[in-house]
C-alpha positions as CSV (number, residue, x, y, z in Angstrom):
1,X,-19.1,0.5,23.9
2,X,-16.2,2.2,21.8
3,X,-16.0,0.1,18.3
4,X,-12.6,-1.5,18.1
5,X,-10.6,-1.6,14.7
6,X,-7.9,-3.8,15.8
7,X,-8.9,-7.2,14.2
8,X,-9.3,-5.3,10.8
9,X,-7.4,-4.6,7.8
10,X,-7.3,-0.6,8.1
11,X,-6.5,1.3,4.9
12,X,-5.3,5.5,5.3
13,X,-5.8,6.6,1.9
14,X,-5.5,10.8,1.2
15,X,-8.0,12.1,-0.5
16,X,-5.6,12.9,-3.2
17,X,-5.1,9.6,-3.9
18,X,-8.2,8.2,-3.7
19,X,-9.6,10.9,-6.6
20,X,-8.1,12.9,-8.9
21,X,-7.3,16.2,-7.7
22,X,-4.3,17.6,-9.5
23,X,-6.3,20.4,-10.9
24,X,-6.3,21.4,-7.2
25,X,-3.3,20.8,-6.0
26,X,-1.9,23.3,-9.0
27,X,-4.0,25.7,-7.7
28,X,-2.9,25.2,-4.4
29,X,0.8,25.6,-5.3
30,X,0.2,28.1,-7.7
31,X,-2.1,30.6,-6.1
32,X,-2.4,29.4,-2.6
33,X,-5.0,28.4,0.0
34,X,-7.7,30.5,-0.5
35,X,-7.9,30.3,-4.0
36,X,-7.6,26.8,-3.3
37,X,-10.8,27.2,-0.7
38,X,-12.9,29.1,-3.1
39,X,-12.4,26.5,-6.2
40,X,-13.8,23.4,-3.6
41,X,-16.7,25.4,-2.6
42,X,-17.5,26.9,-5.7
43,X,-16.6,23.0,-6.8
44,X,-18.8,21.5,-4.2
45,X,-21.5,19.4,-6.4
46,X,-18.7,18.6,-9.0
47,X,-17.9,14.7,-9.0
48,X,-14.3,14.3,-8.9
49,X,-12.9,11.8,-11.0
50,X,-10.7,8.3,-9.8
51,X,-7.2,8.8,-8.7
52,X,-4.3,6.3,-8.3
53,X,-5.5,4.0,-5.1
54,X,-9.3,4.2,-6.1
55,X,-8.8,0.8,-7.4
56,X,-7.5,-0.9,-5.1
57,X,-9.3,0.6,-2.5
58,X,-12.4,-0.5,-4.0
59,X,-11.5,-3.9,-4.5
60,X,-11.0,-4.2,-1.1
61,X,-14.0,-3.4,0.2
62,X,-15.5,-6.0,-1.5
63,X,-14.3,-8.0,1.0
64,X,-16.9,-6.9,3.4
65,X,-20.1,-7.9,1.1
66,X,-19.0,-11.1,0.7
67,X,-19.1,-12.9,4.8
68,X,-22.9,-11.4,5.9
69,X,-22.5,-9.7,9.3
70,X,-18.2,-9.8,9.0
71,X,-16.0,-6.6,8.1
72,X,-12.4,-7.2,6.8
73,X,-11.1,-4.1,5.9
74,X,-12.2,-0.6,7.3
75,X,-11.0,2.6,4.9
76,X,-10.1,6.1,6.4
77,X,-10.2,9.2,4.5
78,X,-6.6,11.0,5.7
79,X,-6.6,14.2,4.3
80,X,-4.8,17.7,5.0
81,X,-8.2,19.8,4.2
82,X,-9.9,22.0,6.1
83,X,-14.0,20.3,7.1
84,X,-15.0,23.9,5.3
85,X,-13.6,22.4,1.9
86,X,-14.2,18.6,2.6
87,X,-17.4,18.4,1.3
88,X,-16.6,17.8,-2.0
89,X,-14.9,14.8,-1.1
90,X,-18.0,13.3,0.6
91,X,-19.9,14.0,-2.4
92,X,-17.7,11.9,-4.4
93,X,-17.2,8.8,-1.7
94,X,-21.3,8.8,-1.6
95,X,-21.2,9.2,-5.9
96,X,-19.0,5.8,-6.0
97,X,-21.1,3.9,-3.2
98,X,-18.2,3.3,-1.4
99,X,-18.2,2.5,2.1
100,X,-16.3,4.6,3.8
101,X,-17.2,6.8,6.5
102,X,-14.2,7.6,9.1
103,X,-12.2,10.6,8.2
104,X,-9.2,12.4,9.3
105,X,-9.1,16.4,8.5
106,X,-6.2,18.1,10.1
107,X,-6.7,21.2,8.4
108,X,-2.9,21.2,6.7
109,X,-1.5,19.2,9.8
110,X,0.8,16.4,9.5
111,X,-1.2,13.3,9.4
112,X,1.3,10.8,11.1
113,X,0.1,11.2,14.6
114,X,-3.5,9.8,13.6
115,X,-2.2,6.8,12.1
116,X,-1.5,4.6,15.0
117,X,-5.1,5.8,16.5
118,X,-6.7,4.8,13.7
119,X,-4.5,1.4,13.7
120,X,-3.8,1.7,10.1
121,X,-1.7,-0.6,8.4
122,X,-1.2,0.8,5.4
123,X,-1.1,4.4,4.1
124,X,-1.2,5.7,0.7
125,X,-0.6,8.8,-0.8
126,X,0.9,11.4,-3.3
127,X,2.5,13.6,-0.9
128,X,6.0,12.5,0.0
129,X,6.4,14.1,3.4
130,X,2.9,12.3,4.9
131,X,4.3,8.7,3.5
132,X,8.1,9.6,4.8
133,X,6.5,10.8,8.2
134,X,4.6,7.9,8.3
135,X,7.1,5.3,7.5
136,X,9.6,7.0,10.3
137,X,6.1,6.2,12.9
138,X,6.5,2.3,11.7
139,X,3.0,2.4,9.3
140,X,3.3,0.5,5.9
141,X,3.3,3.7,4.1
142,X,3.6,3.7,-0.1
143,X,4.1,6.9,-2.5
144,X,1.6,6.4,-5.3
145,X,2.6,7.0,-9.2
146,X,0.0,8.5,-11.3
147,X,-2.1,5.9,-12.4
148,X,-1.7,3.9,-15.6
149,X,-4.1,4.0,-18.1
150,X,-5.5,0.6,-16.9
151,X,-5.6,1.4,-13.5
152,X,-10.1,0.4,-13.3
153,X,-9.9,-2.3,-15.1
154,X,-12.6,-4.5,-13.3
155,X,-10.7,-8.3,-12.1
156,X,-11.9,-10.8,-10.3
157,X,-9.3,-11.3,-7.4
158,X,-8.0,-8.4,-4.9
159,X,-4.3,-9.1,-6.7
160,X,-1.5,-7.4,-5.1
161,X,2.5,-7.5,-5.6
162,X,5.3,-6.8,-3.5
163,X,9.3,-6.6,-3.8
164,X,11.2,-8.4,-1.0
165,X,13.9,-7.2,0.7
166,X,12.9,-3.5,2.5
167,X,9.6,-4.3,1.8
168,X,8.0,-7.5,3.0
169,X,11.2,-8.4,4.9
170,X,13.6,-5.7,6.1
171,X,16.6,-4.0,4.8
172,X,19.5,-6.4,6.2
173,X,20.6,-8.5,3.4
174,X,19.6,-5.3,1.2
175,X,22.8,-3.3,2.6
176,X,25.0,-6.0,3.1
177,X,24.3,-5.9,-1.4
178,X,24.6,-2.4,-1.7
179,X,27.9,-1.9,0.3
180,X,29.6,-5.4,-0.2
181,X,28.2,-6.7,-3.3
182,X,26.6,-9.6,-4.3
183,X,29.2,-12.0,-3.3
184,X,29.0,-11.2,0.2
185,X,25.7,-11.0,-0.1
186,X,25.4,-14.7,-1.3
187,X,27.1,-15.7,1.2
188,X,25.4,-14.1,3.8
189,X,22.1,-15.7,2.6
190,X,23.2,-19.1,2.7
191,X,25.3,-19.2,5.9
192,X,21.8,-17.5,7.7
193,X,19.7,-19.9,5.0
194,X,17.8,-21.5,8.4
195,X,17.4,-18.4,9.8
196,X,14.1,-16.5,8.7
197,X,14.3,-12.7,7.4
198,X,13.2,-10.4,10.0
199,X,10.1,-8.4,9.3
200,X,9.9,-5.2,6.6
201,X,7.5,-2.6,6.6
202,X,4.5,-4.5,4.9
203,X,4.9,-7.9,6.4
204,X,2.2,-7.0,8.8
205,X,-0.3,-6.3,5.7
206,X,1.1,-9.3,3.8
207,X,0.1,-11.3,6.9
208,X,-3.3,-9.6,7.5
209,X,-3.9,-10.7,4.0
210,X,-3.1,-14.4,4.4
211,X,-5.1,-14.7,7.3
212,X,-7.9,-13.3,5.2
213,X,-7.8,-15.5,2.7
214,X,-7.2,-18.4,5.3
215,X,-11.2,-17.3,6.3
216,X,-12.5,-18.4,3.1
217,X,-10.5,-21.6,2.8
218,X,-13.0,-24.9,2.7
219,X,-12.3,-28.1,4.6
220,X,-9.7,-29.5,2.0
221,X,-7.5,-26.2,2.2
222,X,-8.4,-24.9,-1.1
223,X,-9.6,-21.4,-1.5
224,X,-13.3,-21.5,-2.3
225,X,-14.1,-17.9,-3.2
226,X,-10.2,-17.4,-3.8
227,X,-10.8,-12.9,-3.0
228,X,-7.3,-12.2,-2.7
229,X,-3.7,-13.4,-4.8
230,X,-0.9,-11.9,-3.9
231,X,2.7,-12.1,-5.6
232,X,6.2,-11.9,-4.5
233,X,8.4,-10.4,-7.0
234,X,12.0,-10.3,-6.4
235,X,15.3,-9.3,-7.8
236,X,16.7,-12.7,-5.7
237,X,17.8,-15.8,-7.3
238,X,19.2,-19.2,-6.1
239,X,20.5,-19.5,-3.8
240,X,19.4,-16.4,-1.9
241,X,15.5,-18.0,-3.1
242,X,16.0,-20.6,0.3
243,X,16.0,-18.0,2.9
244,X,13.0,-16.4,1.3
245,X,10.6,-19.7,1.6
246,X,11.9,-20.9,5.0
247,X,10.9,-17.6,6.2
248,X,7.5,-17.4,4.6
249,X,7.3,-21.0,6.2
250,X,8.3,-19.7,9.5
251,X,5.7,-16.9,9.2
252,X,3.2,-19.6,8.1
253,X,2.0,-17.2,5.2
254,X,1.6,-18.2,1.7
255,X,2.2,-16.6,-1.6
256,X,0.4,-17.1,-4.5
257,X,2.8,-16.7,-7.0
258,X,6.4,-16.1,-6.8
259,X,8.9,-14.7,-9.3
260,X,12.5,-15.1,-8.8
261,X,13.9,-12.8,-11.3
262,X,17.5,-12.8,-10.5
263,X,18.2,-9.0,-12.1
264,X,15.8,-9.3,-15.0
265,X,13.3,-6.5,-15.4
266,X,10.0,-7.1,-13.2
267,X,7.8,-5.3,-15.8
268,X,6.7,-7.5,-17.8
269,X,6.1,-10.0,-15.4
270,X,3.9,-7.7,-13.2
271,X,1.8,-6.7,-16.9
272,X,1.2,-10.5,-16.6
273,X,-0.3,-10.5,-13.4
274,X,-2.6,-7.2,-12.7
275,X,-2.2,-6.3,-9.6
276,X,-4.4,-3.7,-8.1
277,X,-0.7,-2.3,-6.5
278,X,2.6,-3.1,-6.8
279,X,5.0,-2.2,-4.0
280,X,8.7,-1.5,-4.6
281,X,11.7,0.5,-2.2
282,X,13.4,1.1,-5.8
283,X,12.4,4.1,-7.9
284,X,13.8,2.6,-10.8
285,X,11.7,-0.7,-11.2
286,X,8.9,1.8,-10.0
287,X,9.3,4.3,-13.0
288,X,9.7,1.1,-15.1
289,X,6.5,-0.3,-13.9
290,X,4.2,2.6,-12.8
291,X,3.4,3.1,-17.0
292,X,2.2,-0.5,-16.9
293,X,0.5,-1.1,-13.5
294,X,-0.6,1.0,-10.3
295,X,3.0,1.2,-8.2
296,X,3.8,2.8,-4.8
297,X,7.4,3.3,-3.6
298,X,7.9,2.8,-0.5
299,X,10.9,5.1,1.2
300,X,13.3,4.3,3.5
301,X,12.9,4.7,7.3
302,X,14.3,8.0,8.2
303,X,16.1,7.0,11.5
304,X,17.6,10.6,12.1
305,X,13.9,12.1,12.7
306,X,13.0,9.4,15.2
307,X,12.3,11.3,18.6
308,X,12.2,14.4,16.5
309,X,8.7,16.3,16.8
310,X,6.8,15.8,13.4
């Protein structure tokens, strides 16, 4: 019987994100694919060392040691290699014990059309076009900064941060701020403050996370083991903050901590809290925060390549 990843958390991570190849990817743009193909074999037996999602990916495969018998997340290497020069890459998942063992090699395919057969629901990498492609084919998809130079610090939690509007919810109340102003967009929120936010890109991980954490809740409701905290971080205030918790409410999903910053930078705040990612549609409070904490941007849906062939 075929083994089913639908009830799991399943994480698409490129191999350049998950280690450190930039020394490779030079080469690559610098003297091309076989000089690229000679350094990994010649390379083979070298360890690589951590890249930007390393630490969260590692993190959250924790998870699965913690229930005997239960697995909550599954990882999938998604990588544009060739199998000739993948070898090095298994080298290094087997070097860091991490359990990982479904990979995707297209051989310098696009990797978009593997994502809904692997049900990912998130996908992280450094090359833009894989994370644009795979935003237009509806997958939580994140462009990772480089990491900061805290990135493996060991925590005790899975903590993980997101912005709000065209991220956890979606883009509607976003445009009706960047075309009419804030005004309008006041006004908007409290006429519809009843009405919940529909669904962003990442509300489907936001929710596969609550419901993880509902798993290790004890009889009273508190979290026992407490594995995961998650943060909303928003450049909301009141009164647009209603909206935001009725919808939550509506999605019966809770956030751990919540940060209504009403236009004030988010940096400092997310220094405070440690996430493993932070999750942002603006580059500019990602280049503010990417020096200080591991940040993916997430890009806008491309609507004019729907239907196009990728």
């Amino acid at each position: 019987m075929p083994v089913s990843l639908d009830r799991l958390l399943v994480v698409g991570i490129s191999s350049r994100a998950l280690f450190d190849l930039e020394v490779e990817e030079a080469i690559f743009r610098t003297q091309g694919l076989e000089a690229y193909r000679q350094h990994q074999l010649d390379n083979e037996n070298e360890i690589l060392k951590l890249g930007a999602g390393f630490a969260l990916v590692r993190a959250l495969l924790k998870l699965n040691a913690l229930t005997p018998g239960q697995r909550f997340v599954e990882v999938v290497i998604m990588s544009r290699n060739s199998t000739e020069t993948s070898m090095r890459i298994f080298n290094s998942i087997k070097h860091y014990d991490l359990d990982i063992t479904r990979a995707v090699l297209s051989g310098g395919a696009s990797l978009a059309p593997y994502l809904q057969a692997f049900n990912v629901s998130l996908f992280l990498s450094l090359h833009e076009d894989d994370v644009q492609a795979a935003v237009n084919s509806s997958v939580a998809a994140a462009l990772l900064y480089q990491k900061p130079s805290n990135a493996f610090e060991e925590l005790g939690q899975i903590r993980i941060a997101f912005d709000g509007d065209a991220v956890i919810f979606s883009d509607e109340s976003e445009r009706i701020y960047q075309t009419q102003g804030i005004e309008a967009f006041e006004k908007h929120e409290h006429e519809n403050a009843l009405k919940p936010l529909p669904e962003g890109p990442f509300a489907r991980l936001l929710k596969a996370l609550s419901f993880i954490q509902n798993g290790f809740k004890n009889a009273e409701g508190r979290t026992a083991l407490a594995p995961i905290r998650t943060a909303l971080v928003t450049a909301r205030s009141s009164p647009a903050h209603e909206r935001v918790i009725r919808t939550l409410r509506a999605w019966d999903v809770t956030i751990d901590e919540t940060f209504f910053m009403g236009g004030v930078a988010k940096s400092d705040v997310l220094a405070a809290f440690k996430p493993h990612m932070f999750f942002d549609d603006h580059a500019g409070h990602c280049e503010r925060a990417s020096p200080l904490v591991q940040t993916g941007r997430v890009p806008m849906r491309d609507d004019t390549t729907i239907g196009k062939k990728i």
